[in-house]
C-alpha positions as CSV (number, residue, x, y, z in Angstrom):
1,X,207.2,-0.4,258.0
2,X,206.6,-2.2,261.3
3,X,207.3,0.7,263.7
4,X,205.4,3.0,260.7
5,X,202.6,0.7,261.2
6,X,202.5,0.6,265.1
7,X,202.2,4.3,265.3
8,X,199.6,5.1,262.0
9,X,196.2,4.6,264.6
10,X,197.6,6.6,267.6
11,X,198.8,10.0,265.8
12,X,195.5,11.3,267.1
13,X,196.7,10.0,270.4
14,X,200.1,11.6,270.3
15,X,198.6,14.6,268.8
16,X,195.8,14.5,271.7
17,X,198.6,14.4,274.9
18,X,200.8,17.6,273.3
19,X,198.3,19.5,273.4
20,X,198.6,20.4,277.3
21,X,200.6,17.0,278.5
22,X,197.3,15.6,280.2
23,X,196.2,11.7,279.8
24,X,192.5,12.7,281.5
25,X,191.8,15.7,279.2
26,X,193.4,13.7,276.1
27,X,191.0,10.5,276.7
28,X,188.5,13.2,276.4
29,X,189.3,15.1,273.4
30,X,189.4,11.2,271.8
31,X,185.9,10.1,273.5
32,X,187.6,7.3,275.3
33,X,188.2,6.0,278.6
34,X,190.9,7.3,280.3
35,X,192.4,3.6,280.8
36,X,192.2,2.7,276.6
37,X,194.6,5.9,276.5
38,X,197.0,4.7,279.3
39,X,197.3,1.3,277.9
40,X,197.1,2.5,274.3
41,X,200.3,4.3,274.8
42,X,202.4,2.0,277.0
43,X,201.8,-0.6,274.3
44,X,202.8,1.9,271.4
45,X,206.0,2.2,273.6
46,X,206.7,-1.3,273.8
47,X,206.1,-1.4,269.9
48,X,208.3,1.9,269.4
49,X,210.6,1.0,272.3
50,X,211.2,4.5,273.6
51,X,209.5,6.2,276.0
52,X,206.9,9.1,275.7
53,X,205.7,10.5,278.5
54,X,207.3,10.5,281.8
55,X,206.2,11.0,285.1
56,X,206.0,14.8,286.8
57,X,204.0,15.4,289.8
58,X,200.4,14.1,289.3
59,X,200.8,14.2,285.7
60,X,202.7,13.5,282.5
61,X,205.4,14.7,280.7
62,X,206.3,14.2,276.9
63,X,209.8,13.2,276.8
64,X,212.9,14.5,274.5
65,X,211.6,11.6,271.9
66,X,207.9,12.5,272.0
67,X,208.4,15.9,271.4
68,X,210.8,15.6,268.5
69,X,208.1,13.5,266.6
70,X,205.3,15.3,267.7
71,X,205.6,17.7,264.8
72,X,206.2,14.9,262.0
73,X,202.8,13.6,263.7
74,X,200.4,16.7,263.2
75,X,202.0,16.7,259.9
76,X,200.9,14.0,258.9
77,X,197.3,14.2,260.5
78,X,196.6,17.3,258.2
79,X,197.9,15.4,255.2
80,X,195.3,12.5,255.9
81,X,192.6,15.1,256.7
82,X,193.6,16.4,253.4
83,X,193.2,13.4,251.6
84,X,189.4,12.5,253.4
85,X,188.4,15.9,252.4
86,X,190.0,15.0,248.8
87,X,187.3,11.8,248.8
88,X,184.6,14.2,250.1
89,X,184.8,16.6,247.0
90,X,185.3,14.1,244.6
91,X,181.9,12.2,246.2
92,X,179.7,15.9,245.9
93,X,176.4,16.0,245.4
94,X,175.5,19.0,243.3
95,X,171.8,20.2,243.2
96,X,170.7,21.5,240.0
97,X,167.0,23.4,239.1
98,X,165.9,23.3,235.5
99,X,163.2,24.9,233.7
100,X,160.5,22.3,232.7
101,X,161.4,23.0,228.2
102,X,164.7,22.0,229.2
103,X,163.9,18.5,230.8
104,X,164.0,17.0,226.7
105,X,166.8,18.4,225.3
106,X,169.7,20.3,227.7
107,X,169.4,18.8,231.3
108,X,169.5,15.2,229.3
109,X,173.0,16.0,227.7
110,X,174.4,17.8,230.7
111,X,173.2,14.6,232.9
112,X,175.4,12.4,230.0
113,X,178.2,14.6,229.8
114,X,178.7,14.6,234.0
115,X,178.3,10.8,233.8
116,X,181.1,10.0,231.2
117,X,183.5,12.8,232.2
118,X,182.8,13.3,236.5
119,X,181.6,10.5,237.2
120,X,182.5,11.0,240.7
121,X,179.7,13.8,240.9
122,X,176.1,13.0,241.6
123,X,173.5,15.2,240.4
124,X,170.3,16.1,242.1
125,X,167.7,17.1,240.0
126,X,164.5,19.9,240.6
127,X,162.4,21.1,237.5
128,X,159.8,23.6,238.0
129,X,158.9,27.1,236.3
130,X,161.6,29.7,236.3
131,X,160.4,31.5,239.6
132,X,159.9,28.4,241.8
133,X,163.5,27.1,240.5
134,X,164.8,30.5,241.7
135,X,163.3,30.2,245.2
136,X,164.9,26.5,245.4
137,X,168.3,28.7,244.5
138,X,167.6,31.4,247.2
139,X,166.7,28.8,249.7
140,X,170.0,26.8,249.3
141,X,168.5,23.6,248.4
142,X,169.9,24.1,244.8
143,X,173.2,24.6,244.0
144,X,172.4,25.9,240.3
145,X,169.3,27.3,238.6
146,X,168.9,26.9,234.7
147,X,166.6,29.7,233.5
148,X,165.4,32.1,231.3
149,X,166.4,35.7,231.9
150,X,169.5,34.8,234.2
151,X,171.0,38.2,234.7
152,X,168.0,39.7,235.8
153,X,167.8,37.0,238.3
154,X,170.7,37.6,240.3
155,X,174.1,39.1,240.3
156,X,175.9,35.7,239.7
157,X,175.0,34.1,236.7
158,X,176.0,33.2,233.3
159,X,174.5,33.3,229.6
160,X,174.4,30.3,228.1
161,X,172.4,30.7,224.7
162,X,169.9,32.8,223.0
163,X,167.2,30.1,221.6
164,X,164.5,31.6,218.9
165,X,161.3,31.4,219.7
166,X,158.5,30.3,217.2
167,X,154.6,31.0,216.5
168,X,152.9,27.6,217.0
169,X,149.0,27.8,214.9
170,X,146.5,25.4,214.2
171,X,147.1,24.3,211.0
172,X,144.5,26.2,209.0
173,X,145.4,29.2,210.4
174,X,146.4,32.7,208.9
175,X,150.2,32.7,210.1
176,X,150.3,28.7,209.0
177,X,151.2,29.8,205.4
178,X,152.3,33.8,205.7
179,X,155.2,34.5,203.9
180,X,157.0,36.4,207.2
181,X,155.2,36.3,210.4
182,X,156.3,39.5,212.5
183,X,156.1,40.5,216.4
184,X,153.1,42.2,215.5
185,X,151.4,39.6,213.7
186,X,151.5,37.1,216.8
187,X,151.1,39.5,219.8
188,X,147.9,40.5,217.8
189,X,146.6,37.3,218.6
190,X,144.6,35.1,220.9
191,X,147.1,33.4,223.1
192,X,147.0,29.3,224.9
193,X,150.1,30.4,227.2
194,X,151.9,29.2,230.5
195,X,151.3,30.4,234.2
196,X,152.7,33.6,235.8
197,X,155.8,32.1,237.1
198,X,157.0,30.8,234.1
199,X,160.0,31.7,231.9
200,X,158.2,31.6,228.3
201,X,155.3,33.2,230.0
202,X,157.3,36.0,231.3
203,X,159.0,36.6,227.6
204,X,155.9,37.1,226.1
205,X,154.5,39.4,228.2
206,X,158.0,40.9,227.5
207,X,156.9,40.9,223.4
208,X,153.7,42.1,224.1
209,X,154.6,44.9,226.1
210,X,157.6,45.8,223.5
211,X,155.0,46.3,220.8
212,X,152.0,48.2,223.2
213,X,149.6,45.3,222.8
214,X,147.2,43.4,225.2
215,X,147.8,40.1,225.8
216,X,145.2,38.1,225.2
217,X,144.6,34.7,227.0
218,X,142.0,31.5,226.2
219,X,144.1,29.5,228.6
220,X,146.9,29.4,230.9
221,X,149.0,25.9,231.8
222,X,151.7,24.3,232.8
223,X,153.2,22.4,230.2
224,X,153.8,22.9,226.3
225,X,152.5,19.7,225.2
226,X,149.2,20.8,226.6
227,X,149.3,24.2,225.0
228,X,150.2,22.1,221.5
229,X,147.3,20.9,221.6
230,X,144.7,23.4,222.4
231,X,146.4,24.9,219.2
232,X,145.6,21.7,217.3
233,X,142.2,22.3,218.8
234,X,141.7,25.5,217.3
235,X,141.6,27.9,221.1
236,X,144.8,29.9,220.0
237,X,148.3,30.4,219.2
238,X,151.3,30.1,221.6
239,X,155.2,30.8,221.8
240,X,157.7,28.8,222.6
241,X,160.7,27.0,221.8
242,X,160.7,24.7,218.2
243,X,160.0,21.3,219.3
244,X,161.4,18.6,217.1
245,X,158.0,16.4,217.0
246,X,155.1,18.9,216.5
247,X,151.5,17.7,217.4
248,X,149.4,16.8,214.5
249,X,147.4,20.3,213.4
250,X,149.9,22.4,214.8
251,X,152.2,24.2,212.5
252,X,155.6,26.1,213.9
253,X,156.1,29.6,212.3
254,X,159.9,31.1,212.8
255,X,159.4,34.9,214.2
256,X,160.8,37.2,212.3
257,X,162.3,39.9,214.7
258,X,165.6,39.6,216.9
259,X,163.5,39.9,219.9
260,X,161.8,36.4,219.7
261,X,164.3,34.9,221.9
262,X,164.6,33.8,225.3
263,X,167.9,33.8,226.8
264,X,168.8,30.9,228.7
265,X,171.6,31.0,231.5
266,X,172.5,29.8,234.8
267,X,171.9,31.5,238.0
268,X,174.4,30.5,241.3
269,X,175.3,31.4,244.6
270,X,177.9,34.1,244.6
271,X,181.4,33.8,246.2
272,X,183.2,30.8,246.4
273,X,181.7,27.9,245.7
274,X,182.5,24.0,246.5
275,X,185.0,23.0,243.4
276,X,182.2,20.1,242.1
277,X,179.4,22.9,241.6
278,X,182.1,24.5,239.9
279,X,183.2,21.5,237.7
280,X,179.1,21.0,236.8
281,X,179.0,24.7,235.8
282,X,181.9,24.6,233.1
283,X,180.2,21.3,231.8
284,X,176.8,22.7,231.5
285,X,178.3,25.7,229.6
286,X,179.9,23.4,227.1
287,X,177.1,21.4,226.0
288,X,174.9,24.8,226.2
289,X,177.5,26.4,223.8
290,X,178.6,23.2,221.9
């Protein structure tokens, strides 16, 4: 373990002079004077005692001893680099974008879930309406993109659910106590709705458009909360996801038609990817699917 010991700090030395058999270039491929690499290796030859390099001309030879350990040495260089690279994976950081709906319920279990089972992994977090999440993607300062209408977003993705989508009315409205309330019924009416750019606003343009209405709007925003309660307030009806905790004055209606759902998935950069953004992905699709 002694002569182990004395020769663990200069494989990169021994490595470094077998290249071409050169002290001057090796101190350079180190970044060191050329006198630490001349000392360095006559002590590691006392330590060792056998020579290693020998004397030829101006320069340096490796001797018969050098040479045989010289491939035990890179060896175990690309072992250790093996095991710092190990360290680096295990320490990723993986970036994930999120829809703003998702920042109660999914992102908050997927964030829990990474925590007790990688905990090795630190998250990033970026929420923002589906098309600005998608340009973090593109731009590769996200790793992963959770959206609505992930295939159509890019060739590498995944579906994660299909969440219904309800009518939210004030509560003395028509659809509050309808016995069914169709596709027809809500696209019919005046609508409190998100931006262009966001996910729920780009499915019900999608309903709309499926049953040859116009879409009204009283008010576009950027948050549901806020369009909860203009509901409550009596401006118009939205769609979006059930919350569990509606506004007082707002009533949720369930849509009766298989179209009233937005499909959520996740959207990634194709190829190979690092093993952690990898690791995040299979977590996010079990608590998605669980």
């Amino acid at each position: 373990m002694g002569r182990l010991a004395a020769l663990l700090p200069h494989l990169p030395l021994l490595d470094a002079l077998g290249r071409d058999e050169h002290v001057t270039r090796a101190a350079q491929a180190l970044g060191v004077p050329q006198p630490s690499v001349s000392r360095a290796l006559r002590q590691l030859e006392a330590q060792l005692g056998v020579a290693l390099v020998a004397p030829e001309g101006r320069g340096i030879r490796l001797t018969p001893a050098a040479k045989r350990m010289l491939p035990g040495v890179r060896v175990a260089l690309r072992a250790a680099q093996d095991a710092i690279d190990s360290l680096d994976e295990a320490r990723a950081t993986v970036s994930l974008a999120f829809q703003n709906s998702l920042g109660e319920n999914l992102v908050p279990r997927l964030v829990r879930r990474l925590r007790e089972e990688r905990p090795n992994i630190q998250i990033r977090l970026w929420q923002g309406a589906r098309d600005a999440c998608l340009a973090e993607l593109a731009s590769g300062r996200t790793d992963l993109a959770i959206v609505s209408g992930a295939a159509a977003a890019g060739e590498a993705s995944v579906h994660l659910y299909d969440e219904p989508l309800v009518a939210v009315v004030p509560a003395g409205h028509r659809l509050a106590t309808a016995r069914r309330v169709t596709l027809a019924d809500v696209v019919a009416e005046t609508h409190v709705t998100l931006k262009p750019g966001y996910g729920l606003r780009r499915t019900l343009e999608q309903l709309v458009a499926a049953e040859d209405a116009e879409l009204r709007i009283a008010f576009e925003g950027d948050d549901l909360r806020t369009l909860h309660g203009l509901v409550a307030a009596g401006l118009g009806i939205a769609v979006g996801p059930e919350v569990p905790h509606p506004l007082d004055g707002c009533v949720q209606r369930p849509i009766d038609d298989p179209r009233a759902v937005r499909d959520m998935g996740a959207v990634f950069h194709p190829g190979t990817r690092p093993p952690a953004v990898d690791d995040v992905l299979q977590v996010l699709i079990d608590v998605a699917r669980g």
